[in-house]
py3Dmol code that shows the C-alpha trace and the ligand (Angstrom):
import py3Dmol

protein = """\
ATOM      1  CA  UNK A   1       0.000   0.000   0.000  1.00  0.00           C
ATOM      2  CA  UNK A   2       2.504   2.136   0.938  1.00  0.00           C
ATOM      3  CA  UNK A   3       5.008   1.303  -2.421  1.00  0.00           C
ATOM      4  CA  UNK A   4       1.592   2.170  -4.308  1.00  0.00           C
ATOM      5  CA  UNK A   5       1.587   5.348  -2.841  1.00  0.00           C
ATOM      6  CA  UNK A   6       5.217   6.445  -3.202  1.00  0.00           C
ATOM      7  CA  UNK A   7       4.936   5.336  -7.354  1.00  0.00           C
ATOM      8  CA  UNK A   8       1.767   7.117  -7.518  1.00  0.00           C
ATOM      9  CA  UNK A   9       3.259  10.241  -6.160  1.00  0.00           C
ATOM     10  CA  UNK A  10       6.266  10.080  -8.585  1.00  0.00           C
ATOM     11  CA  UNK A  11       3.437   9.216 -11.407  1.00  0.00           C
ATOM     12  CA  UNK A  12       1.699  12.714 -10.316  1.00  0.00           C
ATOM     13  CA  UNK A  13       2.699  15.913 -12.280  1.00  0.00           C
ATOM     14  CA  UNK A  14       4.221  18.648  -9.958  1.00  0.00           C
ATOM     15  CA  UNK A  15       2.924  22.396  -9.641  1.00  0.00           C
ATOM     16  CA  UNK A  16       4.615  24.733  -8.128  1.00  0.00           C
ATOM     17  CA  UNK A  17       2.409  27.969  -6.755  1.00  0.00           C
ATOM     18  CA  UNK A  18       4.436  31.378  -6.401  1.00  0.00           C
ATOM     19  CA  UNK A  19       2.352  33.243  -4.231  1.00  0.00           C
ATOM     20  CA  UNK A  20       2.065  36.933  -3.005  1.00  0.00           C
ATOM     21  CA  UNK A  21       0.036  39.363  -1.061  1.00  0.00           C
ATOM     22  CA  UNK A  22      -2.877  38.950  -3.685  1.00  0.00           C
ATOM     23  CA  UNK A  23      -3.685  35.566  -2.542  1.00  0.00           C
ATOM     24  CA  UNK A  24      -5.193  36.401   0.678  1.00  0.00           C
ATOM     25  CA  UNK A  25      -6.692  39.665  -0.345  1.00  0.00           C
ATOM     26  CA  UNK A  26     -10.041  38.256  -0.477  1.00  0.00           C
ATOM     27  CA  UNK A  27      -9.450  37.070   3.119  1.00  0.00           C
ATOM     28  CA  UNK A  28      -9.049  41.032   4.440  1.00  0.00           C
ATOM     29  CA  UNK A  29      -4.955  41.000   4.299  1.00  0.00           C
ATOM     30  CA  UNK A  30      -3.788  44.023   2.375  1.00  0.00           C
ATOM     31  CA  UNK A  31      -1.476  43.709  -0.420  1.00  0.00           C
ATOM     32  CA  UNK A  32       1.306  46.220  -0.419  1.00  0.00           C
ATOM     33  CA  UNK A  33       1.529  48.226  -3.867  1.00  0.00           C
ATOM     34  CA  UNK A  34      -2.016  48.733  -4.351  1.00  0.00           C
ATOM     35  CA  UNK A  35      -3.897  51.866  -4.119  1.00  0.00           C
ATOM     36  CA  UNK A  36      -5.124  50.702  -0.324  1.00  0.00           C
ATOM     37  CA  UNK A  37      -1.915  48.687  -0.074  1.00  0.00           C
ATOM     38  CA  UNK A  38       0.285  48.717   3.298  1.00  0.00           C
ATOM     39  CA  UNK A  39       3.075  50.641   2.043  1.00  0.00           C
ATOM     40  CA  UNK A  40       0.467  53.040   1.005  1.00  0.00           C
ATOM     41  CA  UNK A  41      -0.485  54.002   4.689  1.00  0.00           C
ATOM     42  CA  UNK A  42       2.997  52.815   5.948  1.00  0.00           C
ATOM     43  CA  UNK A  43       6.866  54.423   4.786  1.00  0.00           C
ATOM     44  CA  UNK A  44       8.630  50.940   4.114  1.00  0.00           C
ATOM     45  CA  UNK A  45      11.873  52.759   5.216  1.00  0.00           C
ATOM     46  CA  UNK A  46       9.875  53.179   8.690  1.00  0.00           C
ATOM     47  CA  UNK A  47       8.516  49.945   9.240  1.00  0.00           C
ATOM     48  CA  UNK A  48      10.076  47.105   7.229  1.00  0.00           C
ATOM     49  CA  UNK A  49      13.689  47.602   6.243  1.00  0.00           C
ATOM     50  CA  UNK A  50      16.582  46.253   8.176  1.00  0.00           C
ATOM     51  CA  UNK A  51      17.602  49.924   9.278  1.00  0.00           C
ATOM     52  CA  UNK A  52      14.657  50.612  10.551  1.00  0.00           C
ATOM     53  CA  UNK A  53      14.828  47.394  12.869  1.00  0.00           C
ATOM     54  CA  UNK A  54      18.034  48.944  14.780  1.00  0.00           C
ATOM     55  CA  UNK A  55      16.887  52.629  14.562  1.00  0.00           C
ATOM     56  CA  UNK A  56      13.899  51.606  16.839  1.00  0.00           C
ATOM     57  CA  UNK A  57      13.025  47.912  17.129  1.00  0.00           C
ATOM     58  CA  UNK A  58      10.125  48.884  20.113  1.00  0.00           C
ATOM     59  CA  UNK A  59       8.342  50.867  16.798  1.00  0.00           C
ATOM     60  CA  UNK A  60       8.506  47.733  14.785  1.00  0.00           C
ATOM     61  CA  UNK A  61       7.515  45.110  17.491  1.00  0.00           C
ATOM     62  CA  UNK A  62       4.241  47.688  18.272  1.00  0.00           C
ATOM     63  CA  UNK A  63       3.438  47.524  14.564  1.00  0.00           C
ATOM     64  CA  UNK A  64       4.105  43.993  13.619  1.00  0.00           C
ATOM     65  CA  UNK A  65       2.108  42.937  17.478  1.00  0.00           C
ATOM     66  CA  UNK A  66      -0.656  45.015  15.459  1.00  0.00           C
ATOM     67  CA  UNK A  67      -0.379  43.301  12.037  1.00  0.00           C
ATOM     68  CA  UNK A  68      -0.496  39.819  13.831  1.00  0.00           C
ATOM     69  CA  UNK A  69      -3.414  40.376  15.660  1.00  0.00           C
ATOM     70  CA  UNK A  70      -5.488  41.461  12.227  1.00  0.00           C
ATOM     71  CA  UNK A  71      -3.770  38.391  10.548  1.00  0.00           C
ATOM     72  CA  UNK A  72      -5.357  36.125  12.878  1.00  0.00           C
ATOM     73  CA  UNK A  73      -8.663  37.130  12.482  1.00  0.00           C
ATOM     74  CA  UNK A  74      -7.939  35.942   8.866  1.00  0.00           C
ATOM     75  CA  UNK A  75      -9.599  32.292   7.105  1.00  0.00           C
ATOM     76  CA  UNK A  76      -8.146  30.970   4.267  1.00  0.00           C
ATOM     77  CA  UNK A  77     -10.356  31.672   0.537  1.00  0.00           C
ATOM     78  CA  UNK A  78     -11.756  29.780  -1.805  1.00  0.00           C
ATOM     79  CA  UNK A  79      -8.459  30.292  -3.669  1.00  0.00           C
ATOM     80  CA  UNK A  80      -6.073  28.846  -0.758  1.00  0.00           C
ATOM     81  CA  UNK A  81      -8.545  26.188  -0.882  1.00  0.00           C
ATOM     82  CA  UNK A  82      -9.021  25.530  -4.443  1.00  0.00           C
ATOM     83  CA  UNK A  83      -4.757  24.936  -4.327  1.00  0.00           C
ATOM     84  CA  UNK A  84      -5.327  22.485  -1.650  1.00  0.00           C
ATOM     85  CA  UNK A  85      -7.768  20.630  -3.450  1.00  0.00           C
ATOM     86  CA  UNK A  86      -5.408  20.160  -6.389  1.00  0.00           C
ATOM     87  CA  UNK A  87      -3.488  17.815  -3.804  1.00  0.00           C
ATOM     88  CA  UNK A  88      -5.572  14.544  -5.004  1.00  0.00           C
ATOM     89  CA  UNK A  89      -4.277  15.089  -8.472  1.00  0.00           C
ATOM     90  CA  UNK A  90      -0.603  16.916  -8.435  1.00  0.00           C
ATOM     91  CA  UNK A  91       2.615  17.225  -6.219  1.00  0.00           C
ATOM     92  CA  UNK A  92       1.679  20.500  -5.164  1.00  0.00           C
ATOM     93  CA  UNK A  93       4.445  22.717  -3.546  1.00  0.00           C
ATOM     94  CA  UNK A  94       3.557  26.147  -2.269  1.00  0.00           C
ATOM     95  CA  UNK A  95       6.619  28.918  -2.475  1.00  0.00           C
ATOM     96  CA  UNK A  96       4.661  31.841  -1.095  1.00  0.00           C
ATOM     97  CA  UNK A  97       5.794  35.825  -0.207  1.00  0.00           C
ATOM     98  CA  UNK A  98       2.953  35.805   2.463  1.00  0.00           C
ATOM     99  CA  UNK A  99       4.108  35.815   5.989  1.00  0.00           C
ATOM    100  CA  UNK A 100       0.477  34.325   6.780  1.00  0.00           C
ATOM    101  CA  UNK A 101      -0.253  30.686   7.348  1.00  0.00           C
ATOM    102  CA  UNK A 102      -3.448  30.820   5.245  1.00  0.00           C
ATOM    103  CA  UNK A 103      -2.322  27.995   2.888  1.00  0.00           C
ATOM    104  CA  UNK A 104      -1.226  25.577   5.509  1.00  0.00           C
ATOM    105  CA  UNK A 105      -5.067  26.593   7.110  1.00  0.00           C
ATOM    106  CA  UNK A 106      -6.405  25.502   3.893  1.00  0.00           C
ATOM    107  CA  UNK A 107      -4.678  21.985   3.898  1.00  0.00           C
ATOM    108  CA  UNK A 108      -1.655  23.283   2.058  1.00  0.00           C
ATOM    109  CA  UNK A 109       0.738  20.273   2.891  1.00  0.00           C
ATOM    110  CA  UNK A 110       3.957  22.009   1.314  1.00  0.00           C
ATOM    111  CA  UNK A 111       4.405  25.181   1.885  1.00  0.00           C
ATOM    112  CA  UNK A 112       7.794  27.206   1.718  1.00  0.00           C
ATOM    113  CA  UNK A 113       7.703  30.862   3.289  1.00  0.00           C
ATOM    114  CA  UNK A 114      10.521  33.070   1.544  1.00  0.00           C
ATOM    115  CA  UNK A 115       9.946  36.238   3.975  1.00  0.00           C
ATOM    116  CA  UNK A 116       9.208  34.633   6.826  1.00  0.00           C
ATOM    117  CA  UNK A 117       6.189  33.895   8.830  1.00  0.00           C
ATOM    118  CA  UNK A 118       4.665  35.842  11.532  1.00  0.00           C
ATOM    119  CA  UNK A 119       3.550  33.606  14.125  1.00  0.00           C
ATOM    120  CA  UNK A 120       6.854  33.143  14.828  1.00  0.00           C
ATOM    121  CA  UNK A 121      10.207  34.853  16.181  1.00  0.00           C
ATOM    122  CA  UNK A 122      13.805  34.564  16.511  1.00  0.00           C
ATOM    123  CA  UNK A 123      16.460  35.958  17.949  1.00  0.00           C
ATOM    124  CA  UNK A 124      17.527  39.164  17.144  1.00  0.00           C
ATOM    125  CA  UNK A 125      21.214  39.210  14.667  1.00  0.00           C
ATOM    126  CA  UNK A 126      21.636  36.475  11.844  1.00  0.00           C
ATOM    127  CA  UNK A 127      19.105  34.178  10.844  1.00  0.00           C
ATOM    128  CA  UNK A 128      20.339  30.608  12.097  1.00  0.00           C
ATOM    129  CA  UNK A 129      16.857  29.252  10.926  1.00  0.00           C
ATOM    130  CA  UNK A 130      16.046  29.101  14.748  1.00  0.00           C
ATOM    131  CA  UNK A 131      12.287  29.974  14.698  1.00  0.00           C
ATOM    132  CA  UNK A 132       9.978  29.921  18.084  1.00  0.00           C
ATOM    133  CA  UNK A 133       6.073  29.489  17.571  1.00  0.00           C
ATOM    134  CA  UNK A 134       4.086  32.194  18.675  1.00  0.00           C
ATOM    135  CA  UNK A 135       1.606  31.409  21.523  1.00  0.00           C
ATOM    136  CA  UNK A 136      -1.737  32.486  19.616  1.00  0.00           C
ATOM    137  CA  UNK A 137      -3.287  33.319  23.344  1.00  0.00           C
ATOM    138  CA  UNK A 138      -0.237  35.639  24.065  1.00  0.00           C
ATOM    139  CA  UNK A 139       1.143  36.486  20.495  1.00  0.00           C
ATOM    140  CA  UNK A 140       3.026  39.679  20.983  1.00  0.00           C
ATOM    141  CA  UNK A 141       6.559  39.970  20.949  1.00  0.00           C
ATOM    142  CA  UNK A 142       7.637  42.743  23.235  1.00  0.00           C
ATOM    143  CA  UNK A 143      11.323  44.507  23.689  1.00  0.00           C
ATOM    144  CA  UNK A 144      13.022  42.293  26.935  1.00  0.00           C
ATOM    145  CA  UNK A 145      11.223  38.861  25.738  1.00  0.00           C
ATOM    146  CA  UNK A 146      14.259  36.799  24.966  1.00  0.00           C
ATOM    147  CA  UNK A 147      15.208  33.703  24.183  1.00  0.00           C
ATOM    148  CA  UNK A 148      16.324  30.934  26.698  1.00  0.00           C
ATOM    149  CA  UNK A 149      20.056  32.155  26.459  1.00  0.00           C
ATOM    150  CA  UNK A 150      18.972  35.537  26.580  1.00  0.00           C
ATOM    151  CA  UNK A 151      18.928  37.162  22.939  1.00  0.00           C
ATOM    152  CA  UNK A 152      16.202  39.763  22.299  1.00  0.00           C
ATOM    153  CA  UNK A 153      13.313  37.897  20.029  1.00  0.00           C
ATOM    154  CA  UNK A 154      12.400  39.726  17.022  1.00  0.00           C
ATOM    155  CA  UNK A 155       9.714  38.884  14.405  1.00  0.00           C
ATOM    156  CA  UNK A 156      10.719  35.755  11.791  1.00  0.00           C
ATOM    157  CA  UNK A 157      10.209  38.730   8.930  1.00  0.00           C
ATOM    158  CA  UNK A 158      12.553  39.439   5.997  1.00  0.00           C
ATOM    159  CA  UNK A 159      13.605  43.273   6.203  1.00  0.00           C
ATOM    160  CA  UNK A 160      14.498  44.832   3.169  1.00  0.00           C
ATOM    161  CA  UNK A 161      18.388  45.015   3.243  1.00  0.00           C
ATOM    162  CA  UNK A 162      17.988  41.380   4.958  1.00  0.00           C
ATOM    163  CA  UNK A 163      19.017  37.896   3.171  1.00  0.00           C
ATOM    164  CA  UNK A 164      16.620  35.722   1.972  1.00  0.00           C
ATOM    165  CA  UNK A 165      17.800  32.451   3.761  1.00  0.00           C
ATOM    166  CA  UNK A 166      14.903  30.175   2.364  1.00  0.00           C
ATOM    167  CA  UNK A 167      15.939  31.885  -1.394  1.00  0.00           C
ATOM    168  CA  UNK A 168      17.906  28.536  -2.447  1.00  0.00           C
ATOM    169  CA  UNK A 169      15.080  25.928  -1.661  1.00  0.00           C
ATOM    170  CA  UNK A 170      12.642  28.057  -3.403  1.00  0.00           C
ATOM    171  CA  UNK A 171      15.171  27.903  -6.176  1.00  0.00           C
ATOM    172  CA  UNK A 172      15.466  24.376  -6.083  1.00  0.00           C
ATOM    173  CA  UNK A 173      11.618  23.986  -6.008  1.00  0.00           C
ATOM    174  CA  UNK A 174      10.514  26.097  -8.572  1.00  0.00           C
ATOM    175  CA  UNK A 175      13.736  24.050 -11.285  1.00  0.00           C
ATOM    176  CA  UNK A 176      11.280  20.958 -10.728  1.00  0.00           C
ATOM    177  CA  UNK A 177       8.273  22.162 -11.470  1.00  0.00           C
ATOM    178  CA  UNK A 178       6.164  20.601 -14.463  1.00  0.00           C
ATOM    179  CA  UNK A 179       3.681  23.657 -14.426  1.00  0.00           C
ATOM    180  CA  UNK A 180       3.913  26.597 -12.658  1.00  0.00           C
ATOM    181  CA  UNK A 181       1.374  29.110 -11.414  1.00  0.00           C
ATOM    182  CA  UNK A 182       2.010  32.631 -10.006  1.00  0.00           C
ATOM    183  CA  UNK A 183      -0.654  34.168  -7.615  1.00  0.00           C
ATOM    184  CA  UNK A 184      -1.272  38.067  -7.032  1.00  0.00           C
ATOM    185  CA  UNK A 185       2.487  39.245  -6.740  1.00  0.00           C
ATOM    186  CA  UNK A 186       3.594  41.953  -8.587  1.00  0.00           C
ATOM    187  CA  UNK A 187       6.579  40.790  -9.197  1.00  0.00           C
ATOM    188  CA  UNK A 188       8.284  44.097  -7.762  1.00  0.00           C
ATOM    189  CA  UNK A 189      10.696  42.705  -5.284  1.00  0.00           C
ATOM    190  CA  UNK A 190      13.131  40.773  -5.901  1.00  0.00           C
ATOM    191  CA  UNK A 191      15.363  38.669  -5.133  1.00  0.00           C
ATOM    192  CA  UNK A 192      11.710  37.047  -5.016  1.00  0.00           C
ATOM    193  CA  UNK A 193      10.684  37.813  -8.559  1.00  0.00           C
ATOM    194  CA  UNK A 194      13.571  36.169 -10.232  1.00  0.00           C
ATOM    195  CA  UNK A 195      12.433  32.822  -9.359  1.00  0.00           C
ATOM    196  CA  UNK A 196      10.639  32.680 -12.659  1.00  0.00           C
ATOM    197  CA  UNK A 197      13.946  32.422 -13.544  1.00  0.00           C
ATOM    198  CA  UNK A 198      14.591  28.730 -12.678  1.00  0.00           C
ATOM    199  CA  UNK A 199      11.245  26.987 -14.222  1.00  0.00           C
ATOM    200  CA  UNK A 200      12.371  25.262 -17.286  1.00  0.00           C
ATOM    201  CA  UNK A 201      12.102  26.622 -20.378  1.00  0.00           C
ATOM    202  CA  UNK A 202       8.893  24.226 -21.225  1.00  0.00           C
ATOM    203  CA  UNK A 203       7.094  24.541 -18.319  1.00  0.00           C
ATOM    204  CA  UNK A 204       3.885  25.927 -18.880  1.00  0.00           C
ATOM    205  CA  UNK A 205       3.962  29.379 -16.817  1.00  0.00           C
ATOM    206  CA  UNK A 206       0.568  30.845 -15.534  1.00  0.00           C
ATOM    207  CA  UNK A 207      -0.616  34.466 -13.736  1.00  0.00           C
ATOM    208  CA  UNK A 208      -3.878  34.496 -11.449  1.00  0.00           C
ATOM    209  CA  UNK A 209      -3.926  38.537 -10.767  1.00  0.00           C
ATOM    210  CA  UNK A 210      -6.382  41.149 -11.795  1.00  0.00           C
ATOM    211  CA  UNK A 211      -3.596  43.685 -12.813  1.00  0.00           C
ATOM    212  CA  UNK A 212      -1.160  42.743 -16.119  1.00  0.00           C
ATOM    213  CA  UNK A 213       1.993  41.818 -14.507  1.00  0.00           C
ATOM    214  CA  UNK A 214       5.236  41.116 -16.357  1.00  0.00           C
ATOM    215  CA  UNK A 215       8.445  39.625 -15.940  1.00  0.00           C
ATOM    216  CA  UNK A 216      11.569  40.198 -17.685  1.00  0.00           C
ATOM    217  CA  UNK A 217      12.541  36.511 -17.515  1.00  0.00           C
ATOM    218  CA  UNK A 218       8.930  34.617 -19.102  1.00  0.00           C
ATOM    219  CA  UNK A 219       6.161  35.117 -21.218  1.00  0.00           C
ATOM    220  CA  UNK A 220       3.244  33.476 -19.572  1.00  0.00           C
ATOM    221  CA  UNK A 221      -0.973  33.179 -19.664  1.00  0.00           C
ATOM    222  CA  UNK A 222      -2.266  35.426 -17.748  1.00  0.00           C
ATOM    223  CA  UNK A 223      -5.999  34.838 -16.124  1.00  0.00           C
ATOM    224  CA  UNK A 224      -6.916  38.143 -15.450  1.00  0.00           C
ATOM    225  CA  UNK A 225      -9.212  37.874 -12.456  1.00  0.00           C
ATOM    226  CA  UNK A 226      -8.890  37.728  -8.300  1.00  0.00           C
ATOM    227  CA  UNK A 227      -7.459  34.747  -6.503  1.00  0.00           C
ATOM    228  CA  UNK A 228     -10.810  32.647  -6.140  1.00  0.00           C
ATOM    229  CA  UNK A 229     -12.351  33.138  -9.716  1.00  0.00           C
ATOM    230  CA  UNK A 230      -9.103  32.750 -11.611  1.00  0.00           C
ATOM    231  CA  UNK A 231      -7.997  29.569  -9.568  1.00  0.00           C
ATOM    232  CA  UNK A 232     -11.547  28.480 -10.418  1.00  0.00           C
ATOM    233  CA  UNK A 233     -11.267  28.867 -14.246  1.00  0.00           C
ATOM    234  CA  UNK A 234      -7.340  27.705 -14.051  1.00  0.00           C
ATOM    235  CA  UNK A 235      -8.386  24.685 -11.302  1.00  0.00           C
ATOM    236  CA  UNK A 236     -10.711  23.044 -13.983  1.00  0.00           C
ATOM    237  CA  UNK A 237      -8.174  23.239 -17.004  1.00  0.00           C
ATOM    238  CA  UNK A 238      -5.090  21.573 -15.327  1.00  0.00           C
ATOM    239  CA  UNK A 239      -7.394  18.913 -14.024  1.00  0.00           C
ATOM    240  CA  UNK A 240      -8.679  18.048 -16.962  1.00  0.00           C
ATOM    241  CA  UNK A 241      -5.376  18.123 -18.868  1.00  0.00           C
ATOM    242  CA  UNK A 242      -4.030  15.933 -15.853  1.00  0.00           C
TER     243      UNK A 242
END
"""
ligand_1 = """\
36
APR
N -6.459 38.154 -6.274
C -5.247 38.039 -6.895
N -4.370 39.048 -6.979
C -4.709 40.223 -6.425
C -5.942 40.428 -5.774
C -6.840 39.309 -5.712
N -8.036 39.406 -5.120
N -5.978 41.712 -5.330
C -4.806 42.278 -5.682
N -4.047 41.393 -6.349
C -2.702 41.553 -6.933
C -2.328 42.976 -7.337
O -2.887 43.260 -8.621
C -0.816 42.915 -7.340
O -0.314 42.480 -8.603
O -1.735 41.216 -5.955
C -0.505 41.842 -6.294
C 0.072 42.375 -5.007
O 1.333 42.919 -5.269
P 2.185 43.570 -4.072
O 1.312 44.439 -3.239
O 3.409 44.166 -4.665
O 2.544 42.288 -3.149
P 3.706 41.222 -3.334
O 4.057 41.041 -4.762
O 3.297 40.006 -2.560
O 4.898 41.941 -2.593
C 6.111 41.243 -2.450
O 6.936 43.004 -1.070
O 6.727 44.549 0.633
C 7.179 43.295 0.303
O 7.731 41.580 1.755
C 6.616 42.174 1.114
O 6.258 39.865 0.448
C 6.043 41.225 0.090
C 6.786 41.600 -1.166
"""
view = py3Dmol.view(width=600, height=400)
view.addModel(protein, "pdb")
view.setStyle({"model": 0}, {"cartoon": {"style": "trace"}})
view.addModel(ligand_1, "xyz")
view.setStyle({"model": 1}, {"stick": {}})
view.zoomTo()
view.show()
């Protein structure tokens, strides 16, 4: 039974999903370079950037405490779901922007985050991939909570000016994909955006996002609709080309 099921997963076609802030727009998350996007109400330069971490890290904790507490009053979509469903049918592997757990909600079963995720923290200086779970009764982080050996904790969020330490897997994941499928990122940041780069040159590339979005690296079929209704119309074709 269980030889049956490793062949049959080997059998299945993989798609990878490049996700971004689009995704969970229809769940109430913002996106960030739309007209009502974060960075729209927010300086980046204030809030997010590596800089801005040391110039006053009790003004970022404040404002990510307050993100986190809208985030988890946040469900998964029909689109998040409609990915999950794809599971009976495809190696589906999630690289997603989003620092919310919306896909894993929806059943997601591999998901990578490339800028972090934020029910969880680590310790302030490098990232040595040592992550702690935020207690969802108690989630703030607060300047003096520190880790067992005594390191100021810090939100598990990419800064601009910061590496991207989960850049390489993402890499590796989206150079085996058979099909892949990019959902409501602009394609702005980068070192992010380049991961079109690595799909092979056959692979079938498609765009879920109501806005034309381009990419210097691919040409690809873009379903010009939100997250839910495009993943609908997109859902149907791959499964019947399956
Ligand atoms: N369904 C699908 N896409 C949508 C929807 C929707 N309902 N609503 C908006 N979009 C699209 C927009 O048209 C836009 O192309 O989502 C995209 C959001 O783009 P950005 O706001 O730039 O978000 P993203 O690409 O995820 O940003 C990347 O930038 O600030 C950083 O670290 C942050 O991970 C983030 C990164």
């Amino acid at each position: 039974m269980y030889i049956c099921s490793i062949i049959y997963l080997f059998a299945m076609k993989r798609i990878v999903f490049l996700t971004g802030a689009g995704m969970s727009a229809e769940s109430g998350i913002s996106t960030f370079r739309d007209s009502d996007g974060l960075w729209e109400q927010y300086s980046v330069e204030e809030i997010c950037t590596h800089d801005a971490w040391l110039a006053h890290p009790a003004k970022l904790l404040d404002f990510y405490n307050m993100l986190r507490r809208k985030y988890m009053n946040c469900k998964p979509n029909e689109g998040h779901r409609l990915i999950a469903s794809l599971q009976q049918y495809f190696d589906v592997k999630v690289v997603t922007q989003n620092l919310d757990s919306l896909h894993e909600q929806a059943g997601c079963k591999s998901v990578l985050h490339l800028h972090g995720e934020m029910m969880k923290a680590r310790p302030d200086g490098p990232d040595r991939g040592v992550y702690y779970p935020l207690d969802p009764a108690n989630p703030d982080i607060h300047m003096g909570d520190q880790t067992p050996d005594g390191v100021q904790l810090r939100p598990h969020i990419v800064f601009f000016g910061e590496a991207v330490p989960n850049l390489e897997r993402g890499a590796e994941i989206v150079s085996t994909a058979d099909i892949l499928v990019i959902v409501g990122t602009s394609l702005n940041v980068y070192p992010a955006a380049s991961l079109l780069n690595y799909a092979g040159s056959q692979v079938p590339v498609y765009v879920v996002d109501p806005k034309p979005v381009t990419s210097p690296y691919r040409t690809f079929t873009q379903i010009r609709k939100g997250a839910s209704e495009g993943l609908g119309e997109l859902v149907k074709i791959l499964v019947e080309n399956k």
